[in-house]
C-alpha positions in Angstrom: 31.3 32.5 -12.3 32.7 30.4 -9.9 34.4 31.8 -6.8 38.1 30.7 -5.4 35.8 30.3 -2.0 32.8 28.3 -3.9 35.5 25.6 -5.9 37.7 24.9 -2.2 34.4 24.6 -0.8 33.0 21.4 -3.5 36.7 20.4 -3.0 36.0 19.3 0.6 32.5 18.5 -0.2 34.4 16.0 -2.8 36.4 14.3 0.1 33.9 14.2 2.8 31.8 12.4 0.5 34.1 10.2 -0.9 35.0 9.4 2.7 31.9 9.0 4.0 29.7 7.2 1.3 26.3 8.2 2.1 24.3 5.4 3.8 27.2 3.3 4.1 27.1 3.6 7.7 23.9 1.5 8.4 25.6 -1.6 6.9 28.1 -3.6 8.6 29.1 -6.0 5.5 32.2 -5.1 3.0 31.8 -2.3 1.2 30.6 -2.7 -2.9 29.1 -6.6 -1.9 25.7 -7.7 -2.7 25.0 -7.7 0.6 26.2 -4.2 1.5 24.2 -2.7 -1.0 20.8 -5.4 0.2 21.1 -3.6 3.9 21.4 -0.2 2.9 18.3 -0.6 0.2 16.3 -2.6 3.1 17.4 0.3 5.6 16.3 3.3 3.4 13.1 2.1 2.5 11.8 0.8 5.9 13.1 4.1 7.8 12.1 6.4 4.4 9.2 4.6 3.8 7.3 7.2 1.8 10.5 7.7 -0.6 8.9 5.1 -3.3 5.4 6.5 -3.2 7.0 9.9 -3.5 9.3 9.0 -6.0 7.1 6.8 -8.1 10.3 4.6 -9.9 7.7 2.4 -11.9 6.1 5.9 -13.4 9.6 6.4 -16.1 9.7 3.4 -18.4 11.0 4.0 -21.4 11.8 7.5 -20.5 15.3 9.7 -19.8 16.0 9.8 -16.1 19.2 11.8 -14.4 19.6 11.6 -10.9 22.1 14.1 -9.4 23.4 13.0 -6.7 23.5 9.0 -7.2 25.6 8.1 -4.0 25.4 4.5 -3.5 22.9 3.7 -6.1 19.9 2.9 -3.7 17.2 4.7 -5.7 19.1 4.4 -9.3 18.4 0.9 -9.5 14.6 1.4 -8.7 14.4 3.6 -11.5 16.7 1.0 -13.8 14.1 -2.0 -12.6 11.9 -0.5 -13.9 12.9 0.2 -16.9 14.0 4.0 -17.3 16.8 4.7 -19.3 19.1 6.0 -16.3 22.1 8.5 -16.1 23.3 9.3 -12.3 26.3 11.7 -12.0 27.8 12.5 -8.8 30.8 14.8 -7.5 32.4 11.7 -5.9 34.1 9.2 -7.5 33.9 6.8 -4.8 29.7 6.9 -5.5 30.3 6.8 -9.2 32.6 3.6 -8.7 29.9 2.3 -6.1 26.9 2.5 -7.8 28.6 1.4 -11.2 29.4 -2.4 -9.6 25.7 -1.9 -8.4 24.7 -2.1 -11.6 26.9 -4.5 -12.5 26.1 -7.0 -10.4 22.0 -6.4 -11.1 22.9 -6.9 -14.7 21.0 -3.4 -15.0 21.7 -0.7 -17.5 22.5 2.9 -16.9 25.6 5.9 -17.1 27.2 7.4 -14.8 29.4 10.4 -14.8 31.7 12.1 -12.2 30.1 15.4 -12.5 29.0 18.9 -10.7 25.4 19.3 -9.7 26.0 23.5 -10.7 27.5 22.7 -13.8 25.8 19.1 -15.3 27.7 18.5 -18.1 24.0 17.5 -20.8 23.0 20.0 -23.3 19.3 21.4 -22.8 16.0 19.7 -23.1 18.0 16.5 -22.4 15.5 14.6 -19.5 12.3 13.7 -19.2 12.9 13.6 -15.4 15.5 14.9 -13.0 15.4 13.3 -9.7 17.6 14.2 -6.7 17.2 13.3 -2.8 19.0 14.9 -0.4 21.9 16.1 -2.3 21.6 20.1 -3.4 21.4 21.4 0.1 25.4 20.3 0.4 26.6 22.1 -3.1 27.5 25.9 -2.3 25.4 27.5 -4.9 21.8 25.5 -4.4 19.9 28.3 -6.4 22.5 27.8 -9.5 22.0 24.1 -9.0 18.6 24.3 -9.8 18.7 26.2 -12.9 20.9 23.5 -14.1 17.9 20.9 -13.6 15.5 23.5 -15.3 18.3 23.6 -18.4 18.3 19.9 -18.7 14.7 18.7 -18.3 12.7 18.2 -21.8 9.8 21.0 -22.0 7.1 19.3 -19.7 9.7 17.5 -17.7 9.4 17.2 -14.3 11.8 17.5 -11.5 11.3 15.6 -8.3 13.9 17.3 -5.5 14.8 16.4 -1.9 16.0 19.1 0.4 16.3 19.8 3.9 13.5 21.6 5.4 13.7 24.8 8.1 10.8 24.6 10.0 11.1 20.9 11.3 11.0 19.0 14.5 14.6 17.9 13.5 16.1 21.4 12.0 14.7 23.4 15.8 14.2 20.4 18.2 16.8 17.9 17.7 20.0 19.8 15.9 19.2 23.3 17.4 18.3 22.6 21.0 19.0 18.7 22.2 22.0 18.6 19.8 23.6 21.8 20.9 22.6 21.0 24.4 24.4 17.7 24.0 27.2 19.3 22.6 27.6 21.9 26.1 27.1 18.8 27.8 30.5 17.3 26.2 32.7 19.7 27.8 32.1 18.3 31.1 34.6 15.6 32.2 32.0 12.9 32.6 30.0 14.4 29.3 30.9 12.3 26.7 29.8 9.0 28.7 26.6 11.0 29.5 25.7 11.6 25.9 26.6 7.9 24.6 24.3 6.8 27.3 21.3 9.1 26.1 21.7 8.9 21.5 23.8 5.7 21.3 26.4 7.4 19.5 29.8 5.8 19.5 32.1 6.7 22.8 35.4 6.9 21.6 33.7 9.7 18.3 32.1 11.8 21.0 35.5 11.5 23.1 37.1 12.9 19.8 35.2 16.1 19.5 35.3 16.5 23.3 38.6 17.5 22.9 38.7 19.6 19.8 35.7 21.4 21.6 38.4 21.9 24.2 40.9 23.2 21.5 38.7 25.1 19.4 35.6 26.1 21.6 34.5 29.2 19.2 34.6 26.6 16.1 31.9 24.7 16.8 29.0 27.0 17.7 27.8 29.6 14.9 24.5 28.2 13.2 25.9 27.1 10.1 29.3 25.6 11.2 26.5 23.1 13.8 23.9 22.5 11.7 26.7 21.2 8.8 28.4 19.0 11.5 25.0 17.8 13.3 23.4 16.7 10.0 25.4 14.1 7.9 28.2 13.8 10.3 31.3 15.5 12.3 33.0 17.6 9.1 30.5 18.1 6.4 31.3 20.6 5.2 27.8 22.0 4.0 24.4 21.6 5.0 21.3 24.1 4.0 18.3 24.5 5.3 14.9 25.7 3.4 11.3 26.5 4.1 8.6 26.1 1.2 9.2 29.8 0.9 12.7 30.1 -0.1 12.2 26.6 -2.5 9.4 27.9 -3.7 11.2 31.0 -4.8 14.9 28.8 -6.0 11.9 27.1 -8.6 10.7 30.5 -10.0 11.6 29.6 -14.0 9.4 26.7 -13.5 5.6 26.5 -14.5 4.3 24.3 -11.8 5.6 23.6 -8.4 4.5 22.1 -5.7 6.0 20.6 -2.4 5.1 18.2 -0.1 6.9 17.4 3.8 8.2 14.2 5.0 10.2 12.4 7.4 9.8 13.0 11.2 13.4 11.1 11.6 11.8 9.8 15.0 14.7 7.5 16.3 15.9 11.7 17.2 12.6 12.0 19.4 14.1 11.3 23.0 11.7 8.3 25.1 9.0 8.1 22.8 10.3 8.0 19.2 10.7 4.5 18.4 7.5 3.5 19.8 5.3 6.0 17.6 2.9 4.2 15.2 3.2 4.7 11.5 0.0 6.7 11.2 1.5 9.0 13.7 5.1 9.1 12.8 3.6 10.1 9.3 0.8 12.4 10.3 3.6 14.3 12.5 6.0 14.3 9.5 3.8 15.8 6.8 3.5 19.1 9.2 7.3 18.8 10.9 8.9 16.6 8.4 13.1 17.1 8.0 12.7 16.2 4.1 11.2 19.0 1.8 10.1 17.4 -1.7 9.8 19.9 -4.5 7.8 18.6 -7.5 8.0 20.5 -10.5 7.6 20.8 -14.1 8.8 22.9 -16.9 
């Protein structure tokens, strides 16, 4: 059963999300346009590179796809293209409205339901696949998340899952020491001009939490509080972290699982990140990667 603490929790999950669509912020055209939705697709999948090979869209034709988790529909309509018979749900309605006039304008077919990832609302053996990046790591009950994708999935389905992975480059070296280094560095009068000089981040933002750092200064530093802020932006409310261990274990009712590491998230390497090669940034990421994929079947 639910707690009171679990439900206010998804409740400001809810907001942040509908506030802050994810991957809206690497396009600068309006919102819900057909060229909004071309940057963020042409962003994703030259910085995520490895997310079609991974996800293999053009493998479900013909076949009962949910994605939980649909935000703004970048994946979804690789999986309608090609012909799977889609249904994304999302706890946001701003995503389910978003990804909705997606389809829409691609002429594409597909569902979509404003729903909750620990509580899908499909009766059993109901998917051939389950599919969801980056999205169970921010509900409060992950675990109970996942036995709702092993409820839904079709004996021999599959589920193909994105979370955040512990023992990366980007969980220890960037968020837990350059991140919370920056963040010490933003009390000082002259920090937050410092820091926009060394990430690129927006002045007036860091500015912002200078002073509530200033206000608040034992709000901001126990693990979980910083990773949360220091991972999808400034007041997310939830961000988890797992190592192949603990997913491993969250994927016990399943009969096969597997997991694979990618995503180095290099433009976070200080000097020499944007310069690394492919083969590198990719041979780097499959040991240190920030994305943990979980591919199992029932």
């Amino acid at each position: 059963m639910e707690t009171q603490s679990q439900a206010e929790t998804k409740n400001l999950v809810q907001q942040f999300w509908n506030s802050h669509p994810c991957g809206g912020k690497f396009s600068t055209q309006v919102i819900g346009s057909r060229e909004f939705f071309n940057e963020i697709e042409s962003h994703r999948y030259q910085s995520e590179w490895h997310i079609p090979g991974l996800a293999a869209f053009n493998l479900w034709a013909g076949r009962d796809v949910l994605e939980v988790g649909c935000g703004l529909g970048t994946d979804a309509v690789q999986f309608a293209r090609n012909g799977a018979r889609y249904i994304g749900v999302d706890l946001t309605p701003r995503s389910i409205e978003l990804t909705s006039l997606r389809f829409r304008q691609e002429n594409l077919d597909g569902r979509f339901l404003n729903a909750d990832a620990e509580n899908l609302p499909f009766p059993p053996a109901s998917f051939d696949l389950v599919y969801s990046h980056g999205v169970l790591h921010h509900t409060p009950n992950t675990e109970r998340a996942i036995q709702e994708v092993h409820r839904v999935l079709k004996p021999g389905g599959q589920a193909v899952i994105m979370l955040y992975h512990r023992r990366s480059y980007n969980y220890y070296g960037n968020i837990m020491f350059l991140r919370r280094l920056g963040a010490r560095l933003l009390k000082l009068k002259r920090g937050p001009r410092l820091v926009a000089r060394l990430t690129g981040e927006p002045l007036e933002s860091l500015e912002t939490r200078s002073r509530e750092m200033r206000l608040h200064p034992d709000k901001f530093w126990p693990r979980e509080r910083f990773l949360s802020d220091n991972t999808d932006g400034a007041g997310n409310p939830v961000s988890k972290v797992f190592s192949r261990t603990e997913a491993s274990l969250m994927f016990k009712n399943f009969s096969k699982v597997r997991t694979s590491v990618r995503f180095l998230n290099k433009r976070w390497i200080p000097l020499i990140g944007r310069y690394l090669p492919r083969a590198i940034d990719d041979a780097l990421g499959r040991l240190w990667g920030w994305h943990l994929w979980i591919f199992a079947e029932k």
